[in-house]
C-alpha positions in Angstrom: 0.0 0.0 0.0 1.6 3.6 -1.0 1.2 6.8 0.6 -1.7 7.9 -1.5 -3.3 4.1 -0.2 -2.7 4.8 3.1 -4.2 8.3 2.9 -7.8 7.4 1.4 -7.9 4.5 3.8 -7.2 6.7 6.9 -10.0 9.3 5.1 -12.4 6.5 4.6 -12.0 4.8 7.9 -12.4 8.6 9.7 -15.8 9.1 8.3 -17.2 5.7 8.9 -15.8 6.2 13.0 -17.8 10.1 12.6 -20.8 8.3 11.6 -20.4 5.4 14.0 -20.0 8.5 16.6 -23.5 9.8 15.4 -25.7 7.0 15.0 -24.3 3.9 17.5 -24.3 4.4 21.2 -21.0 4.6 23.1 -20.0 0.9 23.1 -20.1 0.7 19.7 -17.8 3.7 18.7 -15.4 2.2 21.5 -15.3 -0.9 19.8 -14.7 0.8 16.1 -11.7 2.8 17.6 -10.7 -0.2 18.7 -10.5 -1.5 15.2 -8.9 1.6 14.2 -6.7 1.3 16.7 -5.4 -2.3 16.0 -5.3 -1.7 12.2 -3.2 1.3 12.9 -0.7 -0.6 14.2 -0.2 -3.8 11.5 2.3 -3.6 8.8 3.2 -6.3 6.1 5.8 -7.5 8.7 3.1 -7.7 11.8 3.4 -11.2 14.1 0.3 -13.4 14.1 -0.7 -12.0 17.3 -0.9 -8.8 16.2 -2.7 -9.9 13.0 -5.3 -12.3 15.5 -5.5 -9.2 17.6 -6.9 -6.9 14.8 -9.1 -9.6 13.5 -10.7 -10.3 17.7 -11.3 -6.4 17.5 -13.3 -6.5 14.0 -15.4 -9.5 14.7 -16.4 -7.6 18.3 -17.5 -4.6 16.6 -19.2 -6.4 14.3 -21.4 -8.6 16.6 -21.9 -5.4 18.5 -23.3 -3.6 15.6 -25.1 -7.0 15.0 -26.9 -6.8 18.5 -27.3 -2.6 18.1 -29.7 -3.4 15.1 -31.1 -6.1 16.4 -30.1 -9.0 13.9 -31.9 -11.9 13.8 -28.4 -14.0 13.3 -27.9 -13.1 17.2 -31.1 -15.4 17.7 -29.3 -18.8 16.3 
């Protein structure tokens, strides 16, 4: 990923947290700068941990969101 990459990424990530920040309660946008967070920090040459890490964070804000909207996949 390039500079120019790394710069719409950081863009596009920002306004998804603003709107996260608008709409979701306070959990929720914990949880997303949590994924921020962790994705801020890999690099091509990241350990597994780090990697496994990132990938915990995502899947938490995820089910989060999941149970904010009140999915029916929560129910199975």
């Amino acid at each position: 990923m390039d500079q120019d990459d790394r710069r719409e990424w950081r863009s596009r990530m920002q306004s998804s947290r603003s709107t996260l920040s608008l709409l979701c309660v306070a959990p929720t946008v914990s949880l997303a700068n949590d994924v921020a967070k962790a994705l801020y920090r890999l690099t091509p040459d990241s350990a597994e941990a780090q990697e496994a890490a990132a990938e915990a964070a995502f899947q938490k804000l995820v089910w989060q969101l999941r149970k904010e909207l009140g999915s029916p996949q929560l129910d199975s």
